[in-house]
C-alpha positions in Angstrom: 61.9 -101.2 -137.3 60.9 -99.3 -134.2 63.6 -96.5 -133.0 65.6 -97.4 -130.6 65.7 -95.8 -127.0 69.4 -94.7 -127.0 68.4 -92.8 -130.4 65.6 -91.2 -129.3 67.6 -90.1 -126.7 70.1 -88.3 -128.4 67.2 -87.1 -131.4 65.3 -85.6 -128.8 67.4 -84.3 -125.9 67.0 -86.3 -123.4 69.6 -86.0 -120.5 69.5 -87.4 -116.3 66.9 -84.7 -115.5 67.9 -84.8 -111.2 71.7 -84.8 -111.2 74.5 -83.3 -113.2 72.8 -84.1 -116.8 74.3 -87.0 -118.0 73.5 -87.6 -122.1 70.5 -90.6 -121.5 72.0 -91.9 -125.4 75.6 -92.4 -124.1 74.6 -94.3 -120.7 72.3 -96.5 -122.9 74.6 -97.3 -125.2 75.8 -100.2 -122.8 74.6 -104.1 -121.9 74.3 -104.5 -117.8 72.3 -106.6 -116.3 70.2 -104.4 -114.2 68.9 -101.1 -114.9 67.8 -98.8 -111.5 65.7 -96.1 -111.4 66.1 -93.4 -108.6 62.7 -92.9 -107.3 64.8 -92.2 -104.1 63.8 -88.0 -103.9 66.3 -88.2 -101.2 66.3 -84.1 -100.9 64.1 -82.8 -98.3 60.7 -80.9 -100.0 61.4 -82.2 -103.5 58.3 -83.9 -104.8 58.8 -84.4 -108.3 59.3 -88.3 -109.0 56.6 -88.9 -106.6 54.1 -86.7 -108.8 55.1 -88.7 -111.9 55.2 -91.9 -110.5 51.8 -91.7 -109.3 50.5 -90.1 -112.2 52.1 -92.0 -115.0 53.2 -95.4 -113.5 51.7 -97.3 -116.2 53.6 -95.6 -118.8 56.8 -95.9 -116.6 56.7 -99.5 -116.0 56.5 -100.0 -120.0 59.2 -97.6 -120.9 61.7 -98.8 -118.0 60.9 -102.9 -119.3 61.4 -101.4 -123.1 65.1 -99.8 -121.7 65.5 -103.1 -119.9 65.3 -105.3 -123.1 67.3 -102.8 -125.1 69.8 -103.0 -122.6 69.9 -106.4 -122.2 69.4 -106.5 -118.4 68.0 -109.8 -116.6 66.3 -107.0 -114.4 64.9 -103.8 -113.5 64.3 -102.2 -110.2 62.4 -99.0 -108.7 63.7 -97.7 -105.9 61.1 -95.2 -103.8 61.3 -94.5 -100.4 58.7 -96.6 -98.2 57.1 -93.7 -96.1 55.5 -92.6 -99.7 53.0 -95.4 -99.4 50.5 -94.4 -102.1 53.0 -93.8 -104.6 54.3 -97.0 -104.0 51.2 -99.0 -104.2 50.4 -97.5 -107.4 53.9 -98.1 -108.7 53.7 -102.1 -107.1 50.4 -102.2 -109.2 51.6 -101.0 -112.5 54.9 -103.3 -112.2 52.8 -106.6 -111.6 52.2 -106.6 -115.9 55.8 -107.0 -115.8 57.6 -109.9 -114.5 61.4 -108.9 -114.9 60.4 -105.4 -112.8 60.6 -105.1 -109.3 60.2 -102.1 -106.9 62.3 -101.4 -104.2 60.9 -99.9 -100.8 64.1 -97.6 -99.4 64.6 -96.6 -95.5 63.7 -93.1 -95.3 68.1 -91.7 -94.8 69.7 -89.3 -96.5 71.7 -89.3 -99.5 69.3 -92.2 -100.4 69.4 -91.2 -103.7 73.5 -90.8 -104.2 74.3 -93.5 -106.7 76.9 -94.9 -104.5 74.2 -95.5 -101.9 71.4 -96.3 -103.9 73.1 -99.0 -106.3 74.7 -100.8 -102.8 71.3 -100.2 -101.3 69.0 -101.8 -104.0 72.0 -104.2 -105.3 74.4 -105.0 -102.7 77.2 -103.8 -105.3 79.9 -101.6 -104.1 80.6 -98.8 -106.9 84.9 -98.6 -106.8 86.1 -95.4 -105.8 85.6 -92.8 -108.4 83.6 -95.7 -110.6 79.9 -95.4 -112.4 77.4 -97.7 -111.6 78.5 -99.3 -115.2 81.3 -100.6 -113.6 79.2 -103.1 -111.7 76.6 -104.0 -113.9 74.4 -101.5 -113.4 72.6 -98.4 -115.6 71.2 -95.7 -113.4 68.0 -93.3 -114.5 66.0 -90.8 -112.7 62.6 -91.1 -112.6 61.6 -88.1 -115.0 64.3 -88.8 -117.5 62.5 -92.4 -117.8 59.3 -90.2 -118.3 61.0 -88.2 -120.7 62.1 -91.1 -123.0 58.1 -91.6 -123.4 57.8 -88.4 -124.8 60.6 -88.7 -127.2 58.4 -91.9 -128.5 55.9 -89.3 -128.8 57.6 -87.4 -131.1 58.5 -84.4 -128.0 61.5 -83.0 -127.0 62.8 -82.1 -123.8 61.6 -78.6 -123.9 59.6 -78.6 -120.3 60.7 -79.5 -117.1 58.8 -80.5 -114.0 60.2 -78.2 -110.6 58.9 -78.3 -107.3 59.0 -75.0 -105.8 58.7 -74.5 -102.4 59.9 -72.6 -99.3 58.6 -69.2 -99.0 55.9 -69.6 -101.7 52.7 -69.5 -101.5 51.3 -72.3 -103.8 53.9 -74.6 -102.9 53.6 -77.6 -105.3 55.3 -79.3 -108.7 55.0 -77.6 -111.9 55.8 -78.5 -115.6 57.5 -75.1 -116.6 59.0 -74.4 -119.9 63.1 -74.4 -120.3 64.8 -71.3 -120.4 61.7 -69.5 -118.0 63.8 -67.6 -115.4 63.5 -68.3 -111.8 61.4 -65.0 -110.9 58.8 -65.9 -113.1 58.9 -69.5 -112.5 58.3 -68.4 -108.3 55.5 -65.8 -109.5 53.0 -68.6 -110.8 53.3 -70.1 -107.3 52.0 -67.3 -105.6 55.3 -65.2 -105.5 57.4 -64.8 -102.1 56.1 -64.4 -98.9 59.0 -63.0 -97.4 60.8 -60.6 -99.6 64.1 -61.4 -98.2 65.0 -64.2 -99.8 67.1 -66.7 -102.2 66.4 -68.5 -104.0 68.1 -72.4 -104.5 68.6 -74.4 -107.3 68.3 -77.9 -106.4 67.3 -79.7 -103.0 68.2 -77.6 -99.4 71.6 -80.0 -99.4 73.0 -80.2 -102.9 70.9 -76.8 -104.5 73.4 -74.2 -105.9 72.3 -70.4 -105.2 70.3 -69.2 -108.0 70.1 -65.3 -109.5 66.5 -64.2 -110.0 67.3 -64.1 -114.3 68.6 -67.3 -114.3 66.7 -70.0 -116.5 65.4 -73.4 -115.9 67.2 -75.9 -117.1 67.2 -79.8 -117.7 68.3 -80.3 -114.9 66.5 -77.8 -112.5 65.1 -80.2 -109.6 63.2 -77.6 -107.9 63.4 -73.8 -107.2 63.3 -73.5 -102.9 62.6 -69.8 -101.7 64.8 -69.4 -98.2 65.2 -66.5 -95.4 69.1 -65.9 -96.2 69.1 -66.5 -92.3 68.4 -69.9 -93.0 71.5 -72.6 -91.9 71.1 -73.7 -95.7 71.6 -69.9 -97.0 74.1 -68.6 -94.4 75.8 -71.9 -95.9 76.3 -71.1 -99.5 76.6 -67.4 -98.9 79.9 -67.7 -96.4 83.0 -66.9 -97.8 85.1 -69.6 -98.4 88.3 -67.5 -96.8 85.8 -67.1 -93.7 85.4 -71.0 -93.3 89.4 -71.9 -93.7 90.0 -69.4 -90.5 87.1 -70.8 -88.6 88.5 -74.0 -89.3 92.1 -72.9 -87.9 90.4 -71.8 -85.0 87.9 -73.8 -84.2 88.2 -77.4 -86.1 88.5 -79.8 -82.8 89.0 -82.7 -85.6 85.8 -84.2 -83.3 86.0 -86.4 -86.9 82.3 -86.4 -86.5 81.9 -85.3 -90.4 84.3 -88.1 -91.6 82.0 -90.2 -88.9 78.8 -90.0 -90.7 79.9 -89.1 -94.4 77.9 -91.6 -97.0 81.2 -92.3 -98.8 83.4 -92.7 -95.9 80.7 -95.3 -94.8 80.6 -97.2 -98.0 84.4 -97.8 -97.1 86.1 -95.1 -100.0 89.5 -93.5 -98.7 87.3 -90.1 -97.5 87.8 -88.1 -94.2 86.8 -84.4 -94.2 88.1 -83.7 -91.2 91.4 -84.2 -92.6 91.2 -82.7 -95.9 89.6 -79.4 -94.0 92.6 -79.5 -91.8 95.3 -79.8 -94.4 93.8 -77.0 -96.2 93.3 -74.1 -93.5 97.1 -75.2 -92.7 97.9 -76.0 -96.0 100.5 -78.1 -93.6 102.7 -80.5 -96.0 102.6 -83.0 -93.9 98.5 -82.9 -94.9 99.2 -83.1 -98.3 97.9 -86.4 -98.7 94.6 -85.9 -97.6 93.8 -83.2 -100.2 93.6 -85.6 -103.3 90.4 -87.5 -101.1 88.4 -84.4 -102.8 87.9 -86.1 -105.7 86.1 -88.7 -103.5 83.4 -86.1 -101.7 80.0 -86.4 -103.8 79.2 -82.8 -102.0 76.0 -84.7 -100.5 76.2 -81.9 -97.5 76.6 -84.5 -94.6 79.3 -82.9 -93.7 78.6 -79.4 -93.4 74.9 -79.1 -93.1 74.2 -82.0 -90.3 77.8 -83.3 -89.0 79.8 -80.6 -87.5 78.6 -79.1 -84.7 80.8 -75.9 -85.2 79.2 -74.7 -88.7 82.5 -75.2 -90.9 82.0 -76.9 -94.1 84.5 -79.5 -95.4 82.3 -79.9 -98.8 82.7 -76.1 -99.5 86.7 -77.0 -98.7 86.7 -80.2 -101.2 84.8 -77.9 -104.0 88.0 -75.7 -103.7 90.2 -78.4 -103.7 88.5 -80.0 -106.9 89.4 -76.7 -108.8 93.0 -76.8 -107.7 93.2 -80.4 -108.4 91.6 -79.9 -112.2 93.6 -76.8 -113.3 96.9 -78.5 -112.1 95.8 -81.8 -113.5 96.6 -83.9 -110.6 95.3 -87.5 -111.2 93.3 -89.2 -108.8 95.0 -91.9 -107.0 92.0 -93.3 -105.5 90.1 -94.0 -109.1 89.4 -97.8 -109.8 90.3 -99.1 -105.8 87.9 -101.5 -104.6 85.6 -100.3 -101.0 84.2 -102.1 -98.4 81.4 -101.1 -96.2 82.4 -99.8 -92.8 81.2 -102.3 -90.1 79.2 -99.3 -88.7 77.5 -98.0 -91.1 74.3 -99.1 -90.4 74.5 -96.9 -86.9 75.7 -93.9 -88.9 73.2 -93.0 -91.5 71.3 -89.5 -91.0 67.7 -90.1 -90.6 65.4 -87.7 -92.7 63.6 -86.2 -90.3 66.6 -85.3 -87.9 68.0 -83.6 -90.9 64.9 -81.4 -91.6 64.8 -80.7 -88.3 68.8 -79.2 -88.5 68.0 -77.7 -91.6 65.0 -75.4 -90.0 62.8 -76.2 -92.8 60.2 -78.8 -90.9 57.5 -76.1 -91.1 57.3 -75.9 -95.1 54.7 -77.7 -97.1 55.4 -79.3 -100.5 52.4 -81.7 -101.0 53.2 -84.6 -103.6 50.6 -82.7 -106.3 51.1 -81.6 -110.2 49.9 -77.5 -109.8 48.4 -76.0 -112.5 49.9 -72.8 -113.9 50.5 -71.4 -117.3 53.8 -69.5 -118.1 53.6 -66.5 -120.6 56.9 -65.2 -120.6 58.3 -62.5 -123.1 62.1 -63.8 -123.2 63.5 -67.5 -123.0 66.9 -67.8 -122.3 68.1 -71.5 -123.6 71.6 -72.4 -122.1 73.9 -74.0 -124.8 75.3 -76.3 -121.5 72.3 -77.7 -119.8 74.2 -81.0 -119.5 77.3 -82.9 -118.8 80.0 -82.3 -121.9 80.5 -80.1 -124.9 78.0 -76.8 -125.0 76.0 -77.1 -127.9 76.2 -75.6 -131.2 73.4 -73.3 -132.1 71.9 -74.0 -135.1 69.4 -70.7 -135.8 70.1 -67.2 -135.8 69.5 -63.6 -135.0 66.2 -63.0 -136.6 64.7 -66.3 -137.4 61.3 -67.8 -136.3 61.5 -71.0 -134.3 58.6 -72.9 -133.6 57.2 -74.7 -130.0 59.4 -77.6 -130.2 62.0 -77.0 -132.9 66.0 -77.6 -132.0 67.8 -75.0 -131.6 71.3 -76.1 -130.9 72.6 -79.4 -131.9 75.7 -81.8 -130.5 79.0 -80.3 -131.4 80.4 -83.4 -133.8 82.4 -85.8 -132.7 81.8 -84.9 -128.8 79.4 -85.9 -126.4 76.3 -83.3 -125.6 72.7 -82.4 -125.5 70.3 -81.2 -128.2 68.5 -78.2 -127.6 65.1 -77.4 -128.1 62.5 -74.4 -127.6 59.4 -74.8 -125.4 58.0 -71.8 -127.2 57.3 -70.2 -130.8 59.0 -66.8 -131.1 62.3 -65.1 -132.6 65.6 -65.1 -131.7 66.2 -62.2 -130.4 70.4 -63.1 -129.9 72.9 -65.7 -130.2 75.2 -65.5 -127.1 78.8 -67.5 -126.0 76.7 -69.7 -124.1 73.0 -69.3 -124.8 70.5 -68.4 -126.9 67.6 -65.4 -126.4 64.0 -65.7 -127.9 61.8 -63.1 -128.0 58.4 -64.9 -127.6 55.1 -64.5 -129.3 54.2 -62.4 -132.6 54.0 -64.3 -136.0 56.5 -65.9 -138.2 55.9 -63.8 -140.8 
C-alpha cells in the first residue's frame, strides 16, 4: 500500500511554503470537495510558482489529482494569473491528462493570492470572518508546497527552498538555496548589492518582514528583495510605530480611503482601518469598538502602502493591536459571522501595475527563470520554528555528524509542527533555544 500524501507530509516536512507555514499533514487530513492551488504570485517581483509551474507542470498536475483523490474532492483548480501566458499554456497542456483539473486564469489585482480573495475568486465562496477555506469546502496549497509533496514521494525532505531575489541585485532571478543559508550569502550568489545602502525584505514588497543580514532561509522564505531604505516600502517598516499614531492625530482626515479599497472590507467582513487607526492614536473609548476589527486585517498592505495618501499605516496599527488583543486574551467577536461582497467591489480592486508604480519598484527586473548557483556555506543555522505551531524538538547534539538530508528536529508529541531537516553534511556545532548550528563540511569520522 502506497504512502499516503498527508504522511509524507508530516515524514518529510512539508509545510505551505508562501505564507505563514501551515503543517501540509494537518490541512490534508480533511475531505472537501475542492482543493485550490495558489499560483496567484500576487506580490510584485516574486517569480517562484511561475518557474515551477513551467518547469514541472507535468509532475504538478499528477501530484495535485493524487491530493485530489486522497482528499476526496470532486475537483481541483489552478489559479495563475492570465498576464503569465506561457506559464499558463504549459500548465492548460499538462492539466488536459486530467479530467477533474481545471486551471483558473486570474485578473492581474492585488492581494490575488489572499485566501479570502482567491477561494471567492476561483469559487464564488465567501470564507466567514476569521474562517479557513475548510470551512467552505475548500483545501488551499501553494504551488511549491504541491512541488514539495513530489519530493517527499521521492524519498526528499524539505531541506531546499526556491527564493527569488531581486531588487538591487545583480543576477536577479529564482534560486533553489539550501535552508538555514543566511540572507548575505543567499544575495552574494546573485551578484551581491548594487547599492550598498540597503535592506533587505523577507517576503514580497507588501507583506515581506525586514530581514538582518545573518538571518537564515526558511520554509517559508518567498524571496529575498534588496531595497534603497529610501524606498516607500523601507521607510515603511523602518518608521516607528509611536511616529505613525502622532501622524495619525495630526494628520488622519478619516478620507476612509484605506477602509475604501481594503480586500477584506470589500469581501463584506466588519473591517475599517480608518477607524481602528483612529481609535488607537486617541485611544478614545468611545473607539473601543473598532479595535477588536484587528483580528480581521490580513496585513495585505492596501492600506498603508497604496490607500492613504498621507503615508500613515493602519496595518502597522492592527499589528499592535493584535499583540494587545493576544496577551489580554480578548476573543474575537467577529469569528464565524457570515460576509457579503460589497456591491462595489469590483470598482475598488488595486490593479498591479498602479501598485508597482506607488511602490517605486517598476524599474526592477525579476525574469520568470530558475538561476544557477551553488551555495558553499561554512555555517547553517536551522530554526526549530520555521512553521505555524510548536518549535520543534532537536533530536541531535553538540558534536554529532549529520548527513545531507537527515532530521534534525522532530514534532514535539502530541502538538502540531514541522520536522526538520539539514540540506547539508556537517557537525553540529550547537544546539540553541530556538535553532540549531552546523558547522559544514569535513568528515564524519
Amino acid at each position: 500500500m502506497s504512502t499516503t500524501m498527508k504522511q509524507l507530509a508530516r515524514d518529510y516536512g512539508v509545510v505551505g511554503a508562501g505564507g505563514a507555514g501551515f503543517p501540509t499533514h494537518v490541512k490534508l487530513n480533511a475531505q472537501v470537495d475542492t482543493i485550490l492551488i495558489n499560483g496567484a504570485e500576487c506580490e510584485p517581483l516574486i517569480t517562484v510558482d511561475q518557474v515551477l509551474m513551467r518547469t514541472y507542470a507535468p509532475e504538478l498536475m499528477r501530484i495535485l489529482d493524487q491530493v485530489r483523490v486522497e482528499c476526496g474532492a470532486k475537483e481541483a483548480a489552478l489559479a495563475i494569473k492570465a498576464k503569465h501566458q506561457e506559464v499558463l499554456q504549459v500548465v492548460e497542456e499538462a492539466s488536459r491528462a486530467y479530467p477533474y483539473i481545471r486551471v483558473h486564469p486570474l485578473e492581474d489585482k492585488y492581494p490575488a493570492g489572499d485566501e479570502q480573495v482567491l477561494v471567492y475568486e476561483v469559487t464564488g465562496r465567501l470564507i466567514p470572518s476569521s474562517g479557513l477555506p475548510l470551512d467552505c469546502g475548500v483545501v488551499v496549497l501553494n504551488v511549491e508546497t504541491l512541488w514539495n509533496l513530489g519530493q517527499a514521494q521521492q524519498g526528499v525532505p524539505v531541506a531546499n527552498k526556491w527564493v527569488t531575489i531581486a531588487g538591487e541585485v545583480e543576477r536577479p532571478g529564482t534560486y533553489k538555496l539550501p535552508v538555514g543559508l543566511s540572507a548575505q550569502e543567499a544575495v552574494a550568489l546573485a551578484g551581491g548589492v548594487l547599492d550598498e545602502t540597503v535592506a533587505i525584505l523577507d517576503g514580497g514588497p507588501m507583506m515581506g518582514k525586514l530581514k538582518a543580514p545573518k538571518d537564515p532561509i526558511t520554509k517559508t522564505t518567498k524571496a529575498l528583495l534588496v531595497l534603497p531604505r529610501d524606498n516607500p516600502v523601507i521607510e515603511n517598516r523602518i518608521t516607528p510605530l509611536e511616529a505613525i499614531l502622532r501622524q495619525a492625530k495630526s494628520v488622519c482626515c478619516q478620507c476612509s480611503l484605506c477602509t475604501d479599497l481594503c480586500p477584506r472590507h470589500l469581501l463584506g467582513h466588519d473591517i475599517e482601518p480608518n477607524k481602528t487607526i483612529l481609535a488607537a492614536s486617541y485611544a478614545w473609548e468611545v473607539g473601543a469598538a473598532a479595535i477588536p476589527q484587528a483580528y480581521l486585517c490580513s496585513e495585505c498592505g492596501a492600506c498603508d502602502m497604496y490607500a492613504c495618501t498621507m503615508g500613515l499605516s493602519p496595518r502597522r496599527v492592527n499589528q499592535m493591536l493584535k499583540g494587545i488583543l493576544a496577551r489580554e486574551k480578548t476573543p474575537n467577536p467577529y469569528k464565524g459571522k457570515a460576509v457579503t461582497v460589497h456591491e462595489e467591489r469590483e470598482y475598488r480592486r488595486i490593479p498591479t501595475k498602479r501598485l508597482v508604480s506607488r511602490l517605486g519598484i517598476g524599474h526592477y527586473d525579476s525574469p520568470d527563470v530558475s538561476m544557477q548557483a551553488q551555495a558553499a556555506p561554512q555555517q547553517l543555522t536551522l530554526l526549530l520554528r520555521q512553521h505555524v505551531g510548536a518549535p520543534s524538538v532537536p533530536v541531535v547534539k553538540a558534536g554529532d555528524w549529520v548527513e545531507a538530508g537527515q532530521m534534525v528536529a522532530e514534532i514535539p508529541e502530541g502538538a502540531m509542527g514541522s520536522r526538520i531537516f539539514t540540506p547539508l553534511a556537517g557537525r553540529v556545532e550547537a544546539i540553541h533555544a530556538d535553532s540549531v548550528t552546523i558547522q559544514v563540511g569535513g568528515t564524519a569520522q
